[in-house]
C-alpha positions in Angstrom: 12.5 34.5 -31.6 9.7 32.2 -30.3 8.5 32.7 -26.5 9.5 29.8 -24.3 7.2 29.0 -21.5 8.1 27.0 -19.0 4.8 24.7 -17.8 4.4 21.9 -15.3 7.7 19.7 -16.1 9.7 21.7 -18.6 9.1 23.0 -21.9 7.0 20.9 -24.3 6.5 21.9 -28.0 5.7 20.8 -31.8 8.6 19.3 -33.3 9.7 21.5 -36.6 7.5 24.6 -35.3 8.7 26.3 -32.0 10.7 22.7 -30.7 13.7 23.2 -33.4 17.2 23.4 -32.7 17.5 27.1 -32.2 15.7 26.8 -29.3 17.1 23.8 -27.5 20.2 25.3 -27.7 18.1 28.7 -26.3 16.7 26.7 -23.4 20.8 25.3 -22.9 21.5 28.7 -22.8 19.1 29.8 -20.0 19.7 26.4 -18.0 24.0 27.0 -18.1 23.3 31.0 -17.2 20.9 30.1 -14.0 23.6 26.9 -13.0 25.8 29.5 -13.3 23.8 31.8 -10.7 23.2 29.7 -8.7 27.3 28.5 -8.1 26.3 25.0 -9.5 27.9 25.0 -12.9 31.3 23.7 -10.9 29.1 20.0 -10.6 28.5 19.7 -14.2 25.2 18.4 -15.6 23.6 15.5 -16.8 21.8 14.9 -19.9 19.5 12.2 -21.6 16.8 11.7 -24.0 14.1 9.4 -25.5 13.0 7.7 -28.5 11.1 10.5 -30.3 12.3 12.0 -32.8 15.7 13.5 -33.5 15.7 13.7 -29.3 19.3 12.0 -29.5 20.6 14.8 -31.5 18.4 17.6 -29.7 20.4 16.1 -26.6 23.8 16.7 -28.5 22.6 20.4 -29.1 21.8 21.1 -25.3 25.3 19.3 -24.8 27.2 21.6 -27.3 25.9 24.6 -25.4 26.3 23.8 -22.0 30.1 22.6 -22.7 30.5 26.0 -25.0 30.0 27.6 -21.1 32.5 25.3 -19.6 30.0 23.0 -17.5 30.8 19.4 -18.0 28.5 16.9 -19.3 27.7 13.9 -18.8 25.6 12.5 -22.4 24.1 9.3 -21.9 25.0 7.1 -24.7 21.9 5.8 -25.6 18.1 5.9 -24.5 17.7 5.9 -21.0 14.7 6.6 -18.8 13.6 9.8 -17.1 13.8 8.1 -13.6 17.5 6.8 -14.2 18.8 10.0 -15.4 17.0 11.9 -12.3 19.3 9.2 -10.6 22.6 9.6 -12.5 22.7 13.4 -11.4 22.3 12.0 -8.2 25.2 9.3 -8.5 27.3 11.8 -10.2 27.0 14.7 -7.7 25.7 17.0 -10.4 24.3 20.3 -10.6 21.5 19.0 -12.1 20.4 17.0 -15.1 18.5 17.8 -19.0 16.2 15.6 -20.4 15.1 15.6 -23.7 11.9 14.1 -23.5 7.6 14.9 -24.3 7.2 12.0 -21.8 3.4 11.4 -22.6 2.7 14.2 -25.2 1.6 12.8 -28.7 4.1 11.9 -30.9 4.9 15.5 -32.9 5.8 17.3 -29.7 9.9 17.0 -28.4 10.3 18.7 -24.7 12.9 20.3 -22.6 13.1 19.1 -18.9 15.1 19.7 -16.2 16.1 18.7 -12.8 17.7 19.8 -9.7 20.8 18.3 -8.2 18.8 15.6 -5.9 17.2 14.2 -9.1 13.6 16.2 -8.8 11.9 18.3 -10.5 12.7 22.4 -10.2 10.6 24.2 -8.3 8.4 26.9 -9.5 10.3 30.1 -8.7 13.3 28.3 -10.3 11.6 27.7 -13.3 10.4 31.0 -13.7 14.1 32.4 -13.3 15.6 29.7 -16.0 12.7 30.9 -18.0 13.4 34.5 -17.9 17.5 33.7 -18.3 16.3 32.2 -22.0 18.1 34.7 -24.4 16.2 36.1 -27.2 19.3 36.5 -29.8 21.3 33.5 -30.9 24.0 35.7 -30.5 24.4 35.1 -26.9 23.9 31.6 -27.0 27.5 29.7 -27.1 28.2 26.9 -29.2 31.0 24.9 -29.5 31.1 21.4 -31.9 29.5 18.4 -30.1 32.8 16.2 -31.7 35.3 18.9 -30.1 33.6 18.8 -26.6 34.0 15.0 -26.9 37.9 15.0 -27.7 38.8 17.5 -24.6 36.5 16.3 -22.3 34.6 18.8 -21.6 31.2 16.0 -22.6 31.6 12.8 -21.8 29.4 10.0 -22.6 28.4 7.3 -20.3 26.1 4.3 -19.3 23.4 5.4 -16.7 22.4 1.8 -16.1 24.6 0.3 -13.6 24.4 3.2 -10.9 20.5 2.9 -11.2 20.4 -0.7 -11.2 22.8 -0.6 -8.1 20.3 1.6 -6.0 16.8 -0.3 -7.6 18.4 -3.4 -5.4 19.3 -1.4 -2.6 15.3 -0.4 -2.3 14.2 -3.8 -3.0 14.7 -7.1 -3.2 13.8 -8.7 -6.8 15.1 -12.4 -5.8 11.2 -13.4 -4.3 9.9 -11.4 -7.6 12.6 -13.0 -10.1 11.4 -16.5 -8.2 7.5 -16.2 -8.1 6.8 -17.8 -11.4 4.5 -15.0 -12.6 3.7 -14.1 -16.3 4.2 -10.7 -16.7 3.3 -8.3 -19.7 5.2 -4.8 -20.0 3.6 -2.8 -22.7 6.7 -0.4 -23.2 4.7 1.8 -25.7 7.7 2.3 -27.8 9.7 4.3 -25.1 12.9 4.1 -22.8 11.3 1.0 -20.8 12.0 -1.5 -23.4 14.2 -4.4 -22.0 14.5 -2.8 -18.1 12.4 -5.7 -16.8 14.0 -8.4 -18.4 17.4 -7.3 -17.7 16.4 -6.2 -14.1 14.7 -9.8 -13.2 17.3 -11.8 -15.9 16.7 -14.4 -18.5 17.0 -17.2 -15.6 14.3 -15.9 -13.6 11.1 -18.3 -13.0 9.2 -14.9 -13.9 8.5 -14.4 -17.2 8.4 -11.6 -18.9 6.8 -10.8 -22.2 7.2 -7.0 -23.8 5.1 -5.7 -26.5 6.0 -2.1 -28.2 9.3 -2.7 -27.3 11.0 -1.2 -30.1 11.9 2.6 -31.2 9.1 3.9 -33.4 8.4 7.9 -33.1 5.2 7.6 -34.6 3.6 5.3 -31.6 1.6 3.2 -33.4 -1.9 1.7 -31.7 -1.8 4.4 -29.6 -2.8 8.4 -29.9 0.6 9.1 -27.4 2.7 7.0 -25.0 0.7 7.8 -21.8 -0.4 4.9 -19.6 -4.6 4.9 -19.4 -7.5 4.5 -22.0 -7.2 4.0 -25.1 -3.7 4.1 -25.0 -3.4 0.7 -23.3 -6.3 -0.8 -25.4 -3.4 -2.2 -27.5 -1.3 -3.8 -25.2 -3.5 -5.2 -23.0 -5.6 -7.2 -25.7 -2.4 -9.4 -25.2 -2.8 -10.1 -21.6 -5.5 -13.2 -22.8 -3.4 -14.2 -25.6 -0.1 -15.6 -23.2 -2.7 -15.8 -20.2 -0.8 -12.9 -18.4 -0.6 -12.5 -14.2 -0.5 -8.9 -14.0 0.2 -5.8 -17.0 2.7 -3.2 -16.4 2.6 -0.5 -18.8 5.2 2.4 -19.2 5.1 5.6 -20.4 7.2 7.2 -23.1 10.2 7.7 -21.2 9.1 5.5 -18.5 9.0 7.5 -15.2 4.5 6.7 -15.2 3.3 3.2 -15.4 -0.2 2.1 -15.6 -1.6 -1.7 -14.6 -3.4 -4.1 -16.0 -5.2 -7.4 -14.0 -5.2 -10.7 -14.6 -8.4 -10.3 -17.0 -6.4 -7.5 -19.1 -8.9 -4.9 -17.7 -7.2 -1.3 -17.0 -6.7 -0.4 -13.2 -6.8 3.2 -13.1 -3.6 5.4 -11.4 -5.9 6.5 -8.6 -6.6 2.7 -7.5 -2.4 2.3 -8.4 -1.6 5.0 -5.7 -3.9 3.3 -3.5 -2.5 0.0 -4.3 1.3 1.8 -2.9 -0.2 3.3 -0.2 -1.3 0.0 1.2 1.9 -1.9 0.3 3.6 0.8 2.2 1.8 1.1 5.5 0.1 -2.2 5.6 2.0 -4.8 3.9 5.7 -3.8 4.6 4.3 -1.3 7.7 6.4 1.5 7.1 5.6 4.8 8.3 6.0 8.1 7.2 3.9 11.8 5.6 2.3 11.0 2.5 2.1 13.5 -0.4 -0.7 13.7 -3.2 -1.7 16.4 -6.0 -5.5 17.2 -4.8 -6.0 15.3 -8.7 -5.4 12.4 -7.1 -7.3 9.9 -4.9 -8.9 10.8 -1.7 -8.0 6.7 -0.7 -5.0 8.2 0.2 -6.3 10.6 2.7 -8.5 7.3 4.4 -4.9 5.4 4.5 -3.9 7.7 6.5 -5.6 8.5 8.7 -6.3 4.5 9.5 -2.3 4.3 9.8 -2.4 7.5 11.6 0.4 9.5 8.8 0.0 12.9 7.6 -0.8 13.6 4.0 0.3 17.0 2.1 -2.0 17.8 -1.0 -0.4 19.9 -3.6 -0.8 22.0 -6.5 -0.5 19.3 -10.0 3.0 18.2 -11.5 6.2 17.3 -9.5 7.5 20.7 -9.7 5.6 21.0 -6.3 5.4 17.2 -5.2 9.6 16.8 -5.1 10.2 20.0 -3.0 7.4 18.8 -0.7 8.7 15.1 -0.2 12.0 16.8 0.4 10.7 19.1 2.9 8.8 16.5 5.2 10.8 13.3 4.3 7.7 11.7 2.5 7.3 8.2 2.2 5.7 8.1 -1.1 4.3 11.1 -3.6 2.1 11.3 -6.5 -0.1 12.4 -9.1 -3.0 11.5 -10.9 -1.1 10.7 -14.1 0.3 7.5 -12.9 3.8 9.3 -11.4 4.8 8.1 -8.3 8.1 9.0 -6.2 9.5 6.9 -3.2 11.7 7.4 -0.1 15.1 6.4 -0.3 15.2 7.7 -4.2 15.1 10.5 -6.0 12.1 13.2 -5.4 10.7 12.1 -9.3 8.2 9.4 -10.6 10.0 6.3 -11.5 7.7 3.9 -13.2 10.2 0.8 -13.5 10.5 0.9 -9.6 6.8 1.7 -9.1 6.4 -1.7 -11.6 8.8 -3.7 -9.3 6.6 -2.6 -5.8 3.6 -4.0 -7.3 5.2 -6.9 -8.5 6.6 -7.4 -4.8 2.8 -6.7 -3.4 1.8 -9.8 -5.5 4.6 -11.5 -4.0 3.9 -10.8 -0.7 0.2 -11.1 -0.4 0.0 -14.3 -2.6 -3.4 -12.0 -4.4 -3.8 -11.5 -7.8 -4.4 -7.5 -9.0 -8.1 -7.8 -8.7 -7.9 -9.3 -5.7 -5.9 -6.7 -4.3 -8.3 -4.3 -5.3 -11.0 -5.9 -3.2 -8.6 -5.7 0.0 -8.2 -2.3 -0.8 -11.7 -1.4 -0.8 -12.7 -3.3 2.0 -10.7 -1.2 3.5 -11.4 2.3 2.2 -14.5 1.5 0.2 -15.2 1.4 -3.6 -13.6 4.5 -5.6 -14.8 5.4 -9.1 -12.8 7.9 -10.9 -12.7 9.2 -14.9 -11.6 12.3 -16.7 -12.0 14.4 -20.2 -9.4 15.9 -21.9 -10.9 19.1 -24.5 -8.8 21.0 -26.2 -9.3 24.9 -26.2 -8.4 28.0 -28.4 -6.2 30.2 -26.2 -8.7 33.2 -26.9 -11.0 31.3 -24.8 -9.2 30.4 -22.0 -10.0 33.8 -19.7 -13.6 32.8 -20.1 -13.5 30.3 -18.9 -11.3 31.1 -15.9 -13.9 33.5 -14.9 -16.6 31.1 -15.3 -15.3 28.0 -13.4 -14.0 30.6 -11.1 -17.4 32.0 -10.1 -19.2 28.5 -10.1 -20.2 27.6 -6.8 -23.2 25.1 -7.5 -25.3 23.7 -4.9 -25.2 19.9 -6.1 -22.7 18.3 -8.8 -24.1 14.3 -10.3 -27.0 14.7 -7.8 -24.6 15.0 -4.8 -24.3 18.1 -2.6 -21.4 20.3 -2.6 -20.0 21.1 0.8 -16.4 23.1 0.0 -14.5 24.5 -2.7 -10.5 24.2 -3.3 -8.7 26.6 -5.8 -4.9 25.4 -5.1 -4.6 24.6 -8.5 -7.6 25.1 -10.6 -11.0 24.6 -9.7 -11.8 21.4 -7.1 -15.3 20.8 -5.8 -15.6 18.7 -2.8 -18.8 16.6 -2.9 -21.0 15.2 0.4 -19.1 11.7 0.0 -15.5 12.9 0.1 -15.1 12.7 -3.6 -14.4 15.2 -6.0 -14.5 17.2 -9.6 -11.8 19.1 -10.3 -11.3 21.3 -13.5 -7.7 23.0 -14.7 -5.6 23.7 -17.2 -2.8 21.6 -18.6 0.5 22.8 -18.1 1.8 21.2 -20.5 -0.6 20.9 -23.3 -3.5 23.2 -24.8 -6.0 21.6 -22.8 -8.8 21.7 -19.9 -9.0 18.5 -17.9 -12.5 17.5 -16.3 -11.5 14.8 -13.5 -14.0 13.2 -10.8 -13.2 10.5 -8.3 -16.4 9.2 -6.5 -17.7 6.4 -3.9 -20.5 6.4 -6.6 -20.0 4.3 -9.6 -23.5 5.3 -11.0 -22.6 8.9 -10.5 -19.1 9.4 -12.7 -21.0 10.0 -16.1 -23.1 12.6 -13.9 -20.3 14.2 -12.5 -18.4 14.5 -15.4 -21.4 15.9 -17.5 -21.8 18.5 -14.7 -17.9 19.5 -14.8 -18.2 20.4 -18.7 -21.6 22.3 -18.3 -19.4 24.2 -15.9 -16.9 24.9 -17.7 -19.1 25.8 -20.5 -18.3 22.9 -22.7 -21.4 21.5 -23.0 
């Protein structure tokens, strides 16, 4: 039997190589034996998918198996985003929730997530004990017929929509969004965001909203993989000029990340997004409250802050840390660097249709265009330039260049002095003007990430170059 490895969100994998059916039932297995340990298997557990391939009918596998150990499910009959599944184990009082979903990963990978009963992400030590619960024969795994689980209730299919919908308007009001008269374009890169903003904002709204890659198409054409920055949005946002666009919100595969576009279709990066939050939060509708960050994401936060006189908590990457965090210190917002962000009142996990709808309501409120907001933001915290390269590694390498990046200490990085050194998660180099080059591991993919963020823009290219010398890629 394949080794599964659990990484930052789940387990991610190429379809038709290690991601078959054998081992989503493997992974069901491992998920209904820890619910079991853990006295949650009484809740039941919710499950969902995407639009890549086969991931309805990897869902009905995970469903059979978790039945087969008499733990009711609840199988979402259709494709339905991460974020609203993260809610429905919420809504149904659940032991927690399966999602069959790659998220961002190109389009040959399937993955394996799961979730906690409050909708977040399972902590590390959790994951590792799911992981180690995974059976290695088939024979222990327990199966029963997806059709017979159906007829004595033991799954039963539902609509995840209206509970979600329900608590989106609890957290915000869409009326001044539906009534601004904006042009909006959602690229929904093929995924489980196609036709939330029109059915959120309605076909009577003075908003319009246009959607491109709105339809189900595994192979994500235009695109390398459904994740929200460059190249990936190239696509979508060539369309922003065409029907003379406000704003762009783009979606991720499964839609809990969103990227933005401005008025002019250029890209606005998920650092400046966070930022973006962070001020609508404390500045536009002045609430108050901790903020929490992966150190991969932008130090504007950190200025925020302290301006607004909240604490920020900087974690290790992925939302396995970031939801047990918010939980812990009742966090206003939380985020990453990928374009996830999480928000009080919700579940501890990204949700990029809400994150859409605060932006949109920033717009509202302010009266500015995106790139006007951007210069507020900056006149506030000053200009912040951030990039990254993705390079993909053979595993036989990879302890190389551990040691390496681990015993780099150099004294100047793009020409600017280096003044500290943070190893939370991978390697992070604090520079003379608060910003930062960080270089880790995926967790989810075969791949070392170089990422700056700088108050230089004529220093990124420098920074960067530095980063891959350092890790010996250049």
């Amino acid at each position: 039997m394949d080794p599964i490895k659990f990484g930052t969100d789940g387990w991610r994998a190429r379809i038709a190589d290690t991601y078959t059916f054998t081992n989503v039932r493997r992974c069901a297995q491992g998920f209904a034996s820890y619910l079991q340990q853990e006295g949650l298997a009484d809740k039941g557990v919710v499950i969902g998918y995407d639009q890549r391939f086969q991931a309805n009918n990897f869902a009905g596998a995970a469903a059979e198996v978790l039945a087969a150990n008499n733990i009711h499910v609840w199988l979402t009959e259709r494709n339905t985003p991460t974020p609203t599944i993260s809610y429905a184990a919420v809504d149904k009082q659940a032991g927690g929730a399966i999602n069959i979903t790659a998220s961002h990963n190109p389009p040959e990978d399937c993955g394996f997530k799961v979730r906690d009963p409050f909708g977040g992400a399972i902590a590390p030590a959790g994951l590792k004990k799911i992981e180690s619960l995974i059976p290695d024969d088939m024979a222990a795994v327990k199966r029963m017929k997806l059709d017979d689980g159906l007829s004595d209730g033991k799954i039963t299919l539902f609509d995840a929509a209206p509970a979600y919908i329900e608590q989106l308007n609890r957290l915000i009001d869409l009326q001044p969004i539906r009534d601004a008269g904006f042009n909006v374009l959602v690229d929904c890169m093929w995924g489980n965001g196609a036709g939330w903003f029109p059915r959120l904002l309605g076909a009577d709204a003075a908003t319009k909203i246009t959607e491109v890659h709105n339809e189900r198409n595994p192979i994500f054409p235009h695109m390398s993989r459904p994740e929200p920055i460059v190249p990936n949005v190239d696509h979508g946002l060539s369309f922003v000029s065409k029907i003379g666009a406000d704003v762009a919100i783009i979606n991720d595969g499964d839609a809990d990340r969103v990227g933005f576009g401005d008025e002019n279709g250029r890209f606005i990066d998920q650092l400046r997004v966070y930022g973006l939050l962070g001020y609508y939060f404390l500045e536009v509708r002045g609430d108050r409250g901790p903020i929490v960050k992966t150190i991969s994401t932008t130090k504007m936060l950190n200025k925020l802050a302290k301006q607004y006189n909240v604490p920020v908590h900087e974690t290790g990457v992925g939302f396995k840390y970031i939801a047990p965090k918010m939980m812990e210190v009742d966090a206003l917002i939380g985020g990453e660097e990928s374009g996830g962000y999480a928000f009080k009142g919700h579940v501890p996990e990204r949700d990029g249709l809400l994150a859409g709808l605060f932006l949109l309501d920033l717009m509202v409120r302010t009266g500015k265009k995106p790139s006007e907001l951007l210069d507020t933001l900056f006149g506030k915290v000053g200009g912040h330039y951030y990039d990254r390269i993705d390079s993909r590694f053979e595993a036989a390498d990879k302890p190389a260049i551990l040691e390496r990046v681990g015993k780099a200490m150099p004294a100047t990085i793009g020409g600017l002095k280096v003044v500290d050194k943070v190893t939370v998660d991978g390697n992070q180099f604090i520079m003379e003007d608060g910003g930062w080059l960080l270089i880790r591991f995926s967790g989810t993919e075969p791949i070392i990430r170089v990422y700056c963020e700088t108050t230089h823009e004529d220093k990124v290219a420098a920074i960067l170059d530095d980063g891959m010398k350092i890790a010996g890629l250049r």
